[in-house]
Structure formats: C-alpha cells, structure tokens
N, CA, C and O atoms as a MOPAC input file, in Angstrom:
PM7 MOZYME 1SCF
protein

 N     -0.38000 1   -25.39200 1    27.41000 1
 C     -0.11700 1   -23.96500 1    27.45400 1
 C     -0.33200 1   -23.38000 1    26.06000 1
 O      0.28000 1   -23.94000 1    25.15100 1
 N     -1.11500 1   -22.32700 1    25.75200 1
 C     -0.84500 1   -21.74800 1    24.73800 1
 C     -0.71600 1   -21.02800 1    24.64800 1
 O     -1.06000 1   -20.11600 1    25.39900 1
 N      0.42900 1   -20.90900 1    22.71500 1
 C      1.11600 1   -19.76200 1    22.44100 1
 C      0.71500 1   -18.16700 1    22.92000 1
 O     -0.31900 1   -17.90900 1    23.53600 1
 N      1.58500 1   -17.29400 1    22.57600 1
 C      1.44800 1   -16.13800 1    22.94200 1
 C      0.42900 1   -15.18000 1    21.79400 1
 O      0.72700 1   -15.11400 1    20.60100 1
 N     -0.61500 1   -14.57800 1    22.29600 1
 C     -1.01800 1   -14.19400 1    20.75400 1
 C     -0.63300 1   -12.26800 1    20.91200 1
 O     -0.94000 1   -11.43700 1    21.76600 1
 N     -0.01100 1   -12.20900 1    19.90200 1
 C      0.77000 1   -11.31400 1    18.61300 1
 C     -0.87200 1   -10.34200 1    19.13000 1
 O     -1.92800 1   -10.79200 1    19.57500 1
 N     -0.46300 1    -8.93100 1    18.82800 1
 C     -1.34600 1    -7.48400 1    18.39500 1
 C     -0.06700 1    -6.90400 1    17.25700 1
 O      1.14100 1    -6.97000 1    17.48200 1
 N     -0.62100 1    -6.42200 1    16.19800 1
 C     -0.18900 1    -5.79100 1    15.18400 1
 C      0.46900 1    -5.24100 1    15.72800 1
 O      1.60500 1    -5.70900 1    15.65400 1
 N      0.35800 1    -4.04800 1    16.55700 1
 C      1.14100 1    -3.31500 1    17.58500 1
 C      2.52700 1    -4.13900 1    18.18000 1
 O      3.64400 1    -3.92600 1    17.70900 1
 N      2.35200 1    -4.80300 1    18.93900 1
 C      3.62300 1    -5.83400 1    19.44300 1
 C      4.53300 1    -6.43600 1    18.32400 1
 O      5.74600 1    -6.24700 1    18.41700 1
 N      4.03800 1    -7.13700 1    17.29000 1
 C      4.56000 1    -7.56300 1    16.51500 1
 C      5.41200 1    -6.73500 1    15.70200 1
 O      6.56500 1    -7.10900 1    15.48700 1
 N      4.85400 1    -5.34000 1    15.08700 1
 C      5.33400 1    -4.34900 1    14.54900 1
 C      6.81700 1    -3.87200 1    15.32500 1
 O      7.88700 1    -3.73100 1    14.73200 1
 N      6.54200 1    -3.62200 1    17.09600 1
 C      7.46300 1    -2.88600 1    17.88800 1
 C      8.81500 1    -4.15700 1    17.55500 1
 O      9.76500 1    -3.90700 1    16.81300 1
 N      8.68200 1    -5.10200 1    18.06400 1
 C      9.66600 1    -6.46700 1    18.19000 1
 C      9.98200 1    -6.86300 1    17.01000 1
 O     11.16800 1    -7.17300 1    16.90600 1
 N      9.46600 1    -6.94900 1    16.24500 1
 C     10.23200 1    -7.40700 1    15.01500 1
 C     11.23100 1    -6.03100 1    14.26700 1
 O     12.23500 1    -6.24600 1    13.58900 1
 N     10.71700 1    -4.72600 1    14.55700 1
 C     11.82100 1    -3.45700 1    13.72600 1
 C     12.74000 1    -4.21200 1    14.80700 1
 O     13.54300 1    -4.99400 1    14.29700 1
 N     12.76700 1    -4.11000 1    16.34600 1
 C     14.07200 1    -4.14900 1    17.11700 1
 C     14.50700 1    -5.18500 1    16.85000 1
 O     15.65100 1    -5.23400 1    17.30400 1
 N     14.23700 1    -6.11300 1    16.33700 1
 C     14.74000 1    -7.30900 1    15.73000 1
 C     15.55700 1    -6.78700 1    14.58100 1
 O     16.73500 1    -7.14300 1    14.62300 1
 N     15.33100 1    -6.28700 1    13.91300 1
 C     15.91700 1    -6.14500 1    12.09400 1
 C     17.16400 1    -5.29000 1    12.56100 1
 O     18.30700 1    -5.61900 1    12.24500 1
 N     16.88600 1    -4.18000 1    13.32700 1
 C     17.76600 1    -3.15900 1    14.23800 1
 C     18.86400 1    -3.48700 1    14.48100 1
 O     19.79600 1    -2.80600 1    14.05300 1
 N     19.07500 1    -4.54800 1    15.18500 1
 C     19.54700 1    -5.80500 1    15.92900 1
 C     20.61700 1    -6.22800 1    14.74500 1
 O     21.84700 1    -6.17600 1    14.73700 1
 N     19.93400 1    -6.54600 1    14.02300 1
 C     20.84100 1    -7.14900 1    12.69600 1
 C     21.09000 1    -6.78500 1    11.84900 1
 O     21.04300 1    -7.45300 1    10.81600 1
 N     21.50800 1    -5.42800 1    11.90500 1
 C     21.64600 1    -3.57400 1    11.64100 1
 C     21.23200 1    -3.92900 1     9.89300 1
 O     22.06600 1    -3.81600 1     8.99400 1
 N     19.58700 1    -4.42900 1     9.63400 1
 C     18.76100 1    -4.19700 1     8.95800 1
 C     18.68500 1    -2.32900 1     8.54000 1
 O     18.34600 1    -1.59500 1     9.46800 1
 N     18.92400 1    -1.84400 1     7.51700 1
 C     18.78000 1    -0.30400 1     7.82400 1
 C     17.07800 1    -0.33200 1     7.18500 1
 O     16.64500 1    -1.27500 1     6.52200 1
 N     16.50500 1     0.54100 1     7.44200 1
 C     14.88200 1     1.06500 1     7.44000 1
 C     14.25400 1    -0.11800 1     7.70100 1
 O     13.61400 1    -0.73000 1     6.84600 1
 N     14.43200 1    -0.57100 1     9.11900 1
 C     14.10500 1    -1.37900 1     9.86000 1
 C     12.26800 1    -1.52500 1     9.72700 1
 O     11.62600 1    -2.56400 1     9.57500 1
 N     11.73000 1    -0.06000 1     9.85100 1
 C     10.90700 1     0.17400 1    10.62200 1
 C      9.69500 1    -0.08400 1     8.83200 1
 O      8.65100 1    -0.67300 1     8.55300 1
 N     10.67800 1     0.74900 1     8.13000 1
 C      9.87700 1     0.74800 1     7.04200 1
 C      9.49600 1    -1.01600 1     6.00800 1
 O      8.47000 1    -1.36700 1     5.42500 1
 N     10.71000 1    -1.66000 1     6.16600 1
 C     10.72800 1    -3.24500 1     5.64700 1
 C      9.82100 1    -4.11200 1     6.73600 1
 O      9.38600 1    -5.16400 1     6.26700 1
 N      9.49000 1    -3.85300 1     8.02900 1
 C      8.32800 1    -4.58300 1     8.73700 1
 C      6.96300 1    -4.44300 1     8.65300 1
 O      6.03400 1    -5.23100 1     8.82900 1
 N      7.06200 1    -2.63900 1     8.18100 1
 C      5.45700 1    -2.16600 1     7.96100 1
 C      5.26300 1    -2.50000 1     6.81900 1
 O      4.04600 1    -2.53000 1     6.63700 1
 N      6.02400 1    -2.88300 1     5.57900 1
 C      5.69000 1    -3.54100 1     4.50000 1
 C      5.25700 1    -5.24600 1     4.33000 1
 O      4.25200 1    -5.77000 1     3.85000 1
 N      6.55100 1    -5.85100 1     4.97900 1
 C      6.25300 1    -7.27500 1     5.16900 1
 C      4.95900 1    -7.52400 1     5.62400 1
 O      4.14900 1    -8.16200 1     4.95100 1
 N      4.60900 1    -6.86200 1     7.20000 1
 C      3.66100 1    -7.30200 1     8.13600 1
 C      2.32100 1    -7.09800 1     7.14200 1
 O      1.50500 1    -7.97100 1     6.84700 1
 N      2.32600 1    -6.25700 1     6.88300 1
 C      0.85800 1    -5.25200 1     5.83300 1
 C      0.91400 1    -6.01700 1     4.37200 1
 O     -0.01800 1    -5.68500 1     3.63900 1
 N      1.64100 1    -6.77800 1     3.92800 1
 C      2.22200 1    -7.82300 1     2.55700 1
 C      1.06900 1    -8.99200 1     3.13000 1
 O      0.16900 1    -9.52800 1     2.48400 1
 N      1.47400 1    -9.19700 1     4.72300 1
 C      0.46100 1   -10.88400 1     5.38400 1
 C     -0.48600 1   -10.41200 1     5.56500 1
 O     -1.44900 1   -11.02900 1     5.10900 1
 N     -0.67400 1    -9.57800 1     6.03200 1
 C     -2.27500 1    -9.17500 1     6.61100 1
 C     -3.21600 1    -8.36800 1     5.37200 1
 O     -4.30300 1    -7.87500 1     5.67300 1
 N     -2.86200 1    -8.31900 1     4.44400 1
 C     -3.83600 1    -7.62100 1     3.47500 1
 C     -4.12400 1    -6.41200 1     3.37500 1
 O     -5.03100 1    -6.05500 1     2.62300 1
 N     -3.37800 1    -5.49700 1     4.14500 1
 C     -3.53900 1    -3.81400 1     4.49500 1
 C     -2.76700 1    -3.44300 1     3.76600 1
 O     -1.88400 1    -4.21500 1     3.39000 1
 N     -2.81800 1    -2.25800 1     3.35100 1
 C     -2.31400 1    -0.94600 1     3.32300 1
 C     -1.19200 1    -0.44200 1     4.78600 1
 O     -1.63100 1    -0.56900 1     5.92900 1
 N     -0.18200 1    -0.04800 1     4.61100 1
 C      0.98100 1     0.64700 1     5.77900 1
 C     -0.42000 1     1.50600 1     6.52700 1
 O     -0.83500 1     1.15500 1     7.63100 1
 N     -0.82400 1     2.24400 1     6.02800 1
 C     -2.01500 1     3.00700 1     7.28300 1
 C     -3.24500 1     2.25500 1     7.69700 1
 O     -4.17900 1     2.89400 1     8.18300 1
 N     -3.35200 1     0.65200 1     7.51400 1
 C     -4.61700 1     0.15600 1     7.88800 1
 C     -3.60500 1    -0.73100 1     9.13000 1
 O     -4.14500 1    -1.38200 1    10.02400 1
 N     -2.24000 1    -0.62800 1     9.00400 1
 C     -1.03300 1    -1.17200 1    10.28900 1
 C     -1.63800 1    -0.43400 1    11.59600 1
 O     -1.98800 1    -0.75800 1    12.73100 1
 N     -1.58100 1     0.51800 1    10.95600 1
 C     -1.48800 1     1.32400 1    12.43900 1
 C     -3.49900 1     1.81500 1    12.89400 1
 O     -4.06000 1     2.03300 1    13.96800 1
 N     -3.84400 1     1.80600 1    11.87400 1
 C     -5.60900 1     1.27100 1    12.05900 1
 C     -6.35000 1     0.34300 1    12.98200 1
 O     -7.37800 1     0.46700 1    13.64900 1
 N     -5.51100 1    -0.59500 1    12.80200 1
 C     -5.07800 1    -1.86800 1    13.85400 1
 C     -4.25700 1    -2.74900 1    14.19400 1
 O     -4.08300 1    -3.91100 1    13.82800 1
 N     -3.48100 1    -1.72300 1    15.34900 1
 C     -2.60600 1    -1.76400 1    15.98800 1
 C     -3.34300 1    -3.06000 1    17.27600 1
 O     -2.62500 1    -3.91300 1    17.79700 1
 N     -4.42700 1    -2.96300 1    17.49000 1
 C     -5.07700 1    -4.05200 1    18.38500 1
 C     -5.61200 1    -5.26100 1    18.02000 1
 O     -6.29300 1    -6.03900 1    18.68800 1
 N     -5.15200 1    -5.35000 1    16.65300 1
 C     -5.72300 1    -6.35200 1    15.87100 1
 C     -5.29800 1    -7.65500 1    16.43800 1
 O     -4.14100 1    -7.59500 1    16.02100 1
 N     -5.33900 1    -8.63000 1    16.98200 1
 C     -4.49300 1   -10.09700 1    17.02600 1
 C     -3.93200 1   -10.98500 1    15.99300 1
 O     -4.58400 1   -11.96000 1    15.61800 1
 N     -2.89100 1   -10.74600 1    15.55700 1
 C     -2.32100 1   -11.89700 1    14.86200 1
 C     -2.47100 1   -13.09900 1    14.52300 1
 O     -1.57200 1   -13.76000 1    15.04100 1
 N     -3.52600 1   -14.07000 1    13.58100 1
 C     -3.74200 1   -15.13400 1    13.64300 1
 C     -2.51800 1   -15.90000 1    13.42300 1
 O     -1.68100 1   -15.22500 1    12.82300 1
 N     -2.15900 1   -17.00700 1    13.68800 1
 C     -1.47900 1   -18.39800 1    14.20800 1
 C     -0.48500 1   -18.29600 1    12.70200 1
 O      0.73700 1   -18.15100 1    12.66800 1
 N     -1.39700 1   -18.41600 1    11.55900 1
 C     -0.99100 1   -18.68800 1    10.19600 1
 C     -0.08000 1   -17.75600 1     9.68500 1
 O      0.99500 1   -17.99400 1     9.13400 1
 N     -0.73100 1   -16.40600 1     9.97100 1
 C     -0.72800 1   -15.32100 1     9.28100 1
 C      1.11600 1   -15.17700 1    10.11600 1
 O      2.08100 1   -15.34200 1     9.37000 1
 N      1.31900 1   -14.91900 1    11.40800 1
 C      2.23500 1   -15.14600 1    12.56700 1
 C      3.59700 1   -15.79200 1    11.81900 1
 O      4.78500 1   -15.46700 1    11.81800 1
 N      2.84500 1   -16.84600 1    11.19800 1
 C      4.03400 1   -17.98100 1    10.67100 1
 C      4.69900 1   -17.69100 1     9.60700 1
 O      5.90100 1   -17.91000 1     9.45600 1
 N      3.85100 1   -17.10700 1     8.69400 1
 C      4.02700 1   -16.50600 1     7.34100 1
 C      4.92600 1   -15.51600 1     7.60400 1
 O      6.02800 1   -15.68500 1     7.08100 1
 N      4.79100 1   -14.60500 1     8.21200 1
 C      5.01700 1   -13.09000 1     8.78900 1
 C      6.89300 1   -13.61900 1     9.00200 1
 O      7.82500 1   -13.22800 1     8.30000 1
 N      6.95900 1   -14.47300 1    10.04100 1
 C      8.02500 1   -14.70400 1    10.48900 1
 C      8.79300 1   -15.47000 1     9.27900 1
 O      9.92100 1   -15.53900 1     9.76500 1
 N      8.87300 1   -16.03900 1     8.10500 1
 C      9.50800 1   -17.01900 1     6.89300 1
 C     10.21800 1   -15.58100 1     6.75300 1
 O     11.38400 1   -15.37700 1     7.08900 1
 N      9.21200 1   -14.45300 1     6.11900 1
 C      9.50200 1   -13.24900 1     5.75200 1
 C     11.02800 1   -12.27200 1     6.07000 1
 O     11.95400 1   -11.66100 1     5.53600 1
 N     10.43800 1   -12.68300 1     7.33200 1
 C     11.38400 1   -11.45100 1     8.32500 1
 C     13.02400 1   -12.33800 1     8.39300 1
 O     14.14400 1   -11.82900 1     8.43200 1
 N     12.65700 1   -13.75200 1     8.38900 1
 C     13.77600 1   -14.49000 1     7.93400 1
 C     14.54500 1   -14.47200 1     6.77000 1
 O     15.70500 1   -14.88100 1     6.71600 1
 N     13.77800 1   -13.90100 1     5.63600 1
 C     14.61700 1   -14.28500 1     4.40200 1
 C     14.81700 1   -12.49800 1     4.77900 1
 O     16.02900 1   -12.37400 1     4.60000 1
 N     14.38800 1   -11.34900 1     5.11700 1
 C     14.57900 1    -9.63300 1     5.58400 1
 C     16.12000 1    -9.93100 1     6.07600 1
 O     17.10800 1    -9.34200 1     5.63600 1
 N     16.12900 1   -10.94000 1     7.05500 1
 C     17.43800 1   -10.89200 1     8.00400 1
 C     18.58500 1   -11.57600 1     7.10500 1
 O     19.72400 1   -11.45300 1     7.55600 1
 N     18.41700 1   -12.39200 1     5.69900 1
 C     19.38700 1   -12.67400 1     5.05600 1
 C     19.45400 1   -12.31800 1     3.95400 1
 O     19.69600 1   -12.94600 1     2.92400 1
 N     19.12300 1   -10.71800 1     4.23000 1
 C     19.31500 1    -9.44300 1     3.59600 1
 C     18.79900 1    -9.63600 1     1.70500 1
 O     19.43200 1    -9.23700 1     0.72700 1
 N     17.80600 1   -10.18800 1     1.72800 1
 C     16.70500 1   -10.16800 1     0.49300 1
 C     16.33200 1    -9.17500 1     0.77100 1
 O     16.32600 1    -8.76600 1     1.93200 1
 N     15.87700 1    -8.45400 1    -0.33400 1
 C     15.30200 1    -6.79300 1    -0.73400 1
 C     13.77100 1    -6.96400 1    -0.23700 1
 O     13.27300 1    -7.64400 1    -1.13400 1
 N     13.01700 1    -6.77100 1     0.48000 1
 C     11.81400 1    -6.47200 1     0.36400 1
 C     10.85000 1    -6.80200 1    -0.73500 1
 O      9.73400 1    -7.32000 1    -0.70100 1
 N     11.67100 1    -6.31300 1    -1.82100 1
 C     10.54600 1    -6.27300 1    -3.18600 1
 C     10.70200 1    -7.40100 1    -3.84300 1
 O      9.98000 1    -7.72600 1    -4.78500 1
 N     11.71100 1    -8.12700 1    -3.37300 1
 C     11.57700 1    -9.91500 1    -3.89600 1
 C     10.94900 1   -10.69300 1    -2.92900 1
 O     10.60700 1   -11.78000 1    -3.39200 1
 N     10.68500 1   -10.54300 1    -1.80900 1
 C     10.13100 1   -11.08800 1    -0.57600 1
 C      8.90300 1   -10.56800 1    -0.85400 1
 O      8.09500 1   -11.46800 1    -0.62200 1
 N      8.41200 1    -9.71900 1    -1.17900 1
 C      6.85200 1    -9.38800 1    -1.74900 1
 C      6.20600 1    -9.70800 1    -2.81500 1
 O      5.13100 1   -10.29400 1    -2.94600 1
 N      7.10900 1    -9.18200 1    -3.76000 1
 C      7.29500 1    -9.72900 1    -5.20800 1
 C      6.61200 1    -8.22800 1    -5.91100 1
 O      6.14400 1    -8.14500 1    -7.04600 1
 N      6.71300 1    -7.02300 1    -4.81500 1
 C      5.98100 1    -5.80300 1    -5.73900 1
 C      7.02900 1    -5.06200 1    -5.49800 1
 O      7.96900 1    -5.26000 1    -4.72900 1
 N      6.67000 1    -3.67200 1    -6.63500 1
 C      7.55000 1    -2.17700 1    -5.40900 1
 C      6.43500 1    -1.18200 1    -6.37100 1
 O      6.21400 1    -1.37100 1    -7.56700 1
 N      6.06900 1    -0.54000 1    -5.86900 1
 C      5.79900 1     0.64500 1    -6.14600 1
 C      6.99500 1     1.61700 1    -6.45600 1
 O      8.02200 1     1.90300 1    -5.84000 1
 N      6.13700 1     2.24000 1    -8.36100 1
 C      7.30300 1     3.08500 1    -8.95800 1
 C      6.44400 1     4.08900 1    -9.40000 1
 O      5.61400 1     3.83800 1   -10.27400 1
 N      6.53100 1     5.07800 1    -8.95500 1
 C      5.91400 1     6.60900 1    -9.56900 1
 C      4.10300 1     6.43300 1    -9.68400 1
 O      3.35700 1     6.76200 1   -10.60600 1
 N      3.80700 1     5.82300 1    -8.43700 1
 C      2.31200 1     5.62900 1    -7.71700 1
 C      1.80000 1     4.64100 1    -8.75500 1
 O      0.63000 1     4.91200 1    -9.02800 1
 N      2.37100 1     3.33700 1    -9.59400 1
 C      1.93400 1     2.43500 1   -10.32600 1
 C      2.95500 1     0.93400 1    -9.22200 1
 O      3.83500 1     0.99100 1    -8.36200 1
 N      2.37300 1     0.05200 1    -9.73200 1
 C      2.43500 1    -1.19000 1    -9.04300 1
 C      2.90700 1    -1.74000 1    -9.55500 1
 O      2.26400 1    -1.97300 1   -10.57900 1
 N      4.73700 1    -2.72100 1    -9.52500 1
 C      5.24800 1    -3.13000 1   -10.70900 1
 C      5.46600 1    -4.51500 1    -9.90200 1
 O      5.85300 1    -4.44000 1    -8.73600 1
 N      5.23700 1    -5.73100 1   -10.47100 1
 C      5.81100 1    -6.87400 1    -9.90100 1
 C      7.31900 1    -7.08700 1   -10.63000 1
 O      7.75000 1    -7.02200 1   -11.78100 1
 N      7.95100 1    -7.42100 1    -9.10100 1
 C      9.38800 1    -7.61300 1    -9.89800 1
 C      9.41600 1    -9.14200 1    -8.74700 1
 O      8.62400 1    -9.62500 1    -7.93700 1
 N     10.94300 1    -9.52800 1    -9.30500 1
 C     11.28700 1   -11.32800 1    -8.58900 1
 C     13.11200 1   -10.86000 1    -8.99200 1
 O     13.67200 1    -9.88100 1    -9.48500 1
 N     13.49300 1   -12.07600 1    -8.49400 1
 C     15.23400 1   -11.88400 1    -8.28200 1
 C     15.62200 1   -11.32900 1    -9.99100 1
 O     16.49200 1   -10.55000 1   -10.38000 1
 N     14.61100 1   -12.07500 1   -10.72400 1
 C     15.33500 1   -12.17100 1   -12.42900 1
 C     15.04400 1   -10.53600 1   -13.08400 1
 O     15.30200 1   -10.37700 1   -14.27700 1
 N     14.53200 1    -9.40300 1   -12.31600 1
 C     14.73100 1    -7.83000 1   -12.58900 1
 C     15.48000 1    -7.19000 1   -11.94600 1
 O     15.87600 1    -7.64300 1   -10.87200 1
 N     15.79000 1    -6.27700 1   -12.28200 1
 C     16.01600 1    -4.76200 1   -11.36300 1
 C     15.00900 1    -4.27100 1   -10.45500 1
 O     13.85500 1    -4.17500 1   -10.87400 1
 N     15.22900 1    -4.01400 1    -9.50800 1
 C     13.84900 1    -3.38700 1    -8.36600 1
 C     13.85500 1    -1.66200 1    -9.36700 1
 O     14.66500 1    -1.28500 1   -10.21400 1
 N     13.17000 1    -1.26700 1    -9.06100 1
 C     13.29600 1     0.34500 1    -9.91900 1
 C     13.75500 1     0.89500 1    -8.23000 1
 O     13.35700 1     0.51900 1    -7.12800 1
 N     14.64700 1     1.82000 1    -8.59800 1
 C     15.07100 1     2.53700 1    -7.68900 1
 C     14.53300 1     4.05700 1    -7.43600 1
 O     14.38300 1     4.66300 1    -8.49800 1
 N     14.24500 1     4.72500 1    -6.39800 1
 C     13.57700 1     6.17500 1    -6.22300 1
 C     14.78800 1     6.89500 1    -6.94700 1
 O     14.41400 1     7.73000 1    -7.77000 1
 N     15.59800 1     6.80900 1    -6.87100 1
 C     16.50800 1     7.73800 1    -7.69600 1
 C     15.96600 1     8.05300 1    -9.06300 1
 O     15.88000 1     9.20900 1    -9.47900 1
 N     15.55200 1     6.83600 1    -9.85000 1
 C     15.20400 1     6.76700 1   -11.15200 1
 C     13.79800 1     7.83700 1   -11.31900 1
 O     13.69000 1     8.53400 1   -12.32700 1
 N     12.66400 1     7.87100 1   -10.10800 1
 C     12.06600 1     8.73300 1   -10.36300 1
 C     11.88000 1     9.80500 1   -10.63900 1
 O     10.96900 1    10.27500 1   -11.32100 1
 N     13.08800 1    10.51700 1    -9.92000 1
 C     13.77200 1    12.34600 1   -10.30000 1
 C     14.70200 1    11.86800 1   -11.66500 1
 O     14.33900 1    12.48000 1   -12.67000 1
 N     15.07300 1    11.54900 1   -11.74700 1
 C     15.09300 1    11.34100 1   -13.70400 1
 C     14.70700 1    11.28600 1   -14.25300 1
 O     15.17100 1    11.79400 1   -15.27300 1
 N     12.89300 1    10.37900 1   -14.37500 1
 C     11.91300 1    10.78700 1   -14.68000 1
 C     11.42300 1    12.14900 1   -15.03100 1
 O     11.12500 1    12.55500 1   -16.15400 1
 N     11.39300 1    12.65100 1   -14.14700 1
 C     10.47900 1    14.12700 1   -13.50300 1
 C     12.13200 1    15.20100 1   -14.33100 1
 O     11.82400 1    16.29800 1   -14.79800 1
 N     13.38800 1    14.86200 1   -14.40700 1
 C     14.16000 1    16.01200 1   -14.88700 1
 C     13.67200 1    15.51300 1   -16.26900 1
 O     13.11600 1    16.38600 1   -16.93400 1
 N     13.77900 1    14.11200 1   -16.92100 1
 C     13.43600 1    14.46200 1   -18.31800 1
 C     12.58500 1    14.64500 1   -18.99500 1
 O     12.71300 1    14.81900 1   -20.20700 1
 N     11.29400 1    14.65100 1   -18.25500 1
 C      9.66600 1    15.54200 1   -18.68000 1
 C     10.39100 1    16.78000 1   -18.45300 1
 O     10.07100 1    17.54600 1   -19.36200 1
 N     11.01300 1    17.19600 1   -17.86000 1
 C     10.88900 1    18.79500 1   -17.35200 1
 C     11.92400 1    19.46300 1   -18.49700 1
 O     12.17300 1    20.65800 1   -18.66000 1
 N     12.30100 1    18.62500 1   -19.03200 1
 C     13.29000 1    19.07000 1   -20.17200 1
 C     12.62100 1    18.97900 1   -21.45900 1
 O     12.54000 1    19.88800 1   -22.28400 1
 N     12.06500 1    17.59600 1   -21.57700 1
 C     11.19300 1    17.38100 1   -23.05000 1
 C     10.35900 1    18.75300 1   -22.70000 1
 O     10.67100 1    19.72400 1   -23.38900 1
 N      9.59700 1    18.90000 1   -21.96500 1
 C      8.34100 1    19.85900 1   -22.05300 1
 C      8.83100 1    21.52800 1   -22.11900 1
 O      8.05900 1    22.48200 1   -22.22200 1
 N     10.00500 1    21.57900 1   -22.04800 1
 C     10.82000 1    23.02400 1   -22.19200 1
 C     11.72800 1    22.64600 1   -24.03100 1
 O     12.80900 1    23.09700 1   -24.40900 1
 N     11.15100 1    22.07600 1   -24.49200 1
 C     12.19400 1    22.10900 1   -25.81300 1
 C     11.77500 1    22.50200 1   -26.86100 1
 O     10.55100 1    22.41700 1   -26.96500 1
 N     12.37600 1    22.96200 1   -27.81500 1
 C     11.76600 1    23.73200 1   -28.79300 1
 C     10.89700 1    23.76000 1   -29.94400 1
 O     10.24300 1    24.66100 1   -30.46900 1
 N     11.07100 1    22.46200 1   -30.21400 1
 C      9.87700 1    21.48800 1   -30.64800 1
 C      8.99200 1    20.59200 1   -30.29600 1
 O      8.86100 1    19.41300 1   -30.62500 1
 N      8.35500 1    21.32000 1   -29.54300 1
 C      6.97200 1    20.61200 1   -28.99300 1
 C      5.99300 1    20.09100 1   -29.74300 1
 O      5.30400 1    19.17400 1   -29.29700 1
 N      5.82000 1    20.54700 1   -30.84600 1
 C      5.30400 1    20.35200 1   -31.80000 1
 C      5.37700 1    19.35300 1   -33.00200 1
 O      4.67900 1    19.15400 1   -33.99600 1
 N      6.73800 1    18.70800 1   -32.38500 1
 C      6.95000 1    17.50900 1   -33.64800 1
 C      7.28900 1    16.17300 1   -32.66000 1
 O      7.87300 1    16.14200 1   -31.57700 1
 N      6.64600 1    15.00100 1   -33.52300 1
 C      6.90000 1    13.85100 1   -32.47500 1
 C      7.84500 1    13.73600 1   -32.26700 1
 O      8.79100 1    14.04500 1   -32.99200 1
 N      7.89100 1    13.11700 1   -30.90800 1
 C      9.04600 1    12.39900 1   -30.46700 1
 C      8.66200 1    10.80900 1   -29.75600 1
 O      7.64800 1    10.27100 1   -29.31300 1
 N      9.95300 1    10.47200 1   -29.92200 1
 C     10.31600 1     8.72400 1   -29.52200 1
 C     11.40400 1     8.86700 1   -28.68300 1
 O     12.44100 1     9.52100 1   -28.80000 1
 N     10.94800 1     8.07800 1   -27.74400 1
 C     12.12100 1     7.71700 1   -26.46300 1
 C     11.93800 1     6.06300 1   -26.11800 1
 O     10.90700 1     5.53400 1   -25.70400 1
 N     13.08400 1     5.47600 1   -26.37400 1
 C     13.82100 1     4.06800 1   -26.35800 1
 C     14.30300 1     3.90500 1   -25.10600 1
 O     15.22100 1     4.53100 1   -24.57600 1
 N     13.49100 1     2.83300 1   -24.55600 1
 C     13.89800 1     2.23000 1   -23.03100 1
 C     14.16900 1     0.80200 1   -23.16400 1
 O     13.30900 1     0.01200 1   -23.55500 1
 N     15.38900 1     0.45500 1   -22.83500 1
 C     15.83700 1    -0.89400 1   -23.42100 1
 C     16.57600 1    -1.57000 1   -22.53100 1
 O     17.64200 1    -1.06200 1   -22.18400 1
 N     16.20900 1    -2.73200 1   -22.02700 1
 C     17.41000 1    -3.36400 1   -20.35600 1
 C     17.19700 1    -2.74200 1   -19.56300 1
 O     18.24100 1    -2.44700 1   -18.98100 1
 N     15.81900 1    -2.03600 1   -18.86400 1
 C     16.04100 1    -1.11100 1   -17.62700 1
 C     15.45800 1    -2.14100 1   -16.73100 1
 O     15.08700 1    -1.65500 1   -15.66200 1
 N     15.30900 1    -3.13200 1   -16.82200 1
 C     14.76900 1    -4.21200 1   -15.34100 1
 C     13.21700 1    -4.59000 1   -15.82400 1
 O     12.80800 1    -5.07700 1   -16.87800 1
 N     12.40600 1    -4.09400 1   -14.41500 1
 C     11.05000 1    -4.63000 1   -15.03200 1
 C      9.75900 1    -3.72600 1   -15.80900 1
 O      8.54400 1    -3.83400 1   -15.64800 1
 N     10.54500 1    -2.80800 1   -16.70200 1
 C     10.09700 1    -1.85500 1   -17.39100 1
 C      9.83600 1    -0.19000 1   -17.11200 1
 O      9.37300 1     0.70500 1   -17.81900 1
 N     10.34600 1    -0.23200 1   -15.78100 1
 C      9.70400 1     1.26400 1   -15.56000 1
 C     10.08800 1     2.16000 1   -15.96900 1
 O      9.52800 1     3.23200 1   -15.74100 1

C-alpha cells in the first residue's frame, strides 16, 4: 500500500488545525512559514502551488518542524531566520529574535533624529546587547 501523497494545499489546511489543536496561536502564519522554509518558496509561491505534491523527504522534514512548532520553539529558531525591517537576519537559541515592536521604535527614533535641531552636526548612536544586531 502506499503512503498518502500530501498537495501543499492539504498539508497547509491539516497541519494549521493541528497547531490550533495545541492552541499554537498564529497557527496559520508559523505553517506558511515552516512549510515554504521545506519547499524553497516564498509564503505567496504556498499558495501558487497549492496543487503541488509533497515529496516523501520534503513531508518528513516538514513534519520534525511542526514537532519542535508543537513544543512551542519560536519559528525563527526552527528556521534559523526572521525578517527585521525587510532585511534577513539569521538568529539560533543563543540571540534575541528582533521583535515587530522594535520596528516602530525604529521608525519613532528616525522620526525624531530627523526633526532635531541639529541636523547638521554628526551624530552617533550606540547599540549594545540588543540580540542579533538589529
């Protein structure tokens, strides 16, 4: 008898209700990352092909993943990336993940440097212990 073969589509639907299940919160968003982490896509080449079949390997891999997802590892150590302010940062257990919060802190303290009254004379800003540099 052989196995059942996986469509991006199926795999995608059953594995969020899986994470759901194991009140995983952004269920939907940590599978379209994992799944698209094995298969080499981009989150919009997921749903590109949604009819795609799941090879055997790729299946196996996919599932280690969703295992270490369910014993609540962050995504971005299970990948080993995160995207921070549209740049690509590799992080692992031994950083800080950068958090979206940190990005509107970003964006308030340009918006402050660039309103100050000396624009005109250098400045230096010291980032020291913030994780994996961002």
């Amino acid at each position: 008898m052989n196995p059942k073969t996986w469509t991006v589509l199926e795999l995608l639907k059953t594995s969020v209700d899986y994470l759901k299940s194991k009140d995983i919160e952004n269920a939907r968003v940590d599978v379209e990352i994992l799944l698209s982490h094995v298969l080499g896509l981009n989150r919009i080449g997921l749903y590109l092909n949604f009819d795609k079949p799941v090879e055997p390997h790729e299946l196996d891999i996919f599932r280690s993943l969703l295992k270490r997802r369910i014993d609540r590892e962050p995504v971005q150590y299970i990948t080993g990336h995160k995207e921070f302010w549209s740049l690509d940062f590799k992080v692992n257990r031994h950083v800080l993940i950068p958090r979206s919060e940190t990005e509107l802190l970003i964006e308030e303290a340009i918006a402050i440097l660039n309103h100050r009254e000396t624009l005109n004379q250098p400045l230096r800003i010291l980032d020291i212990g913030t994780g994996c540099g961002t």
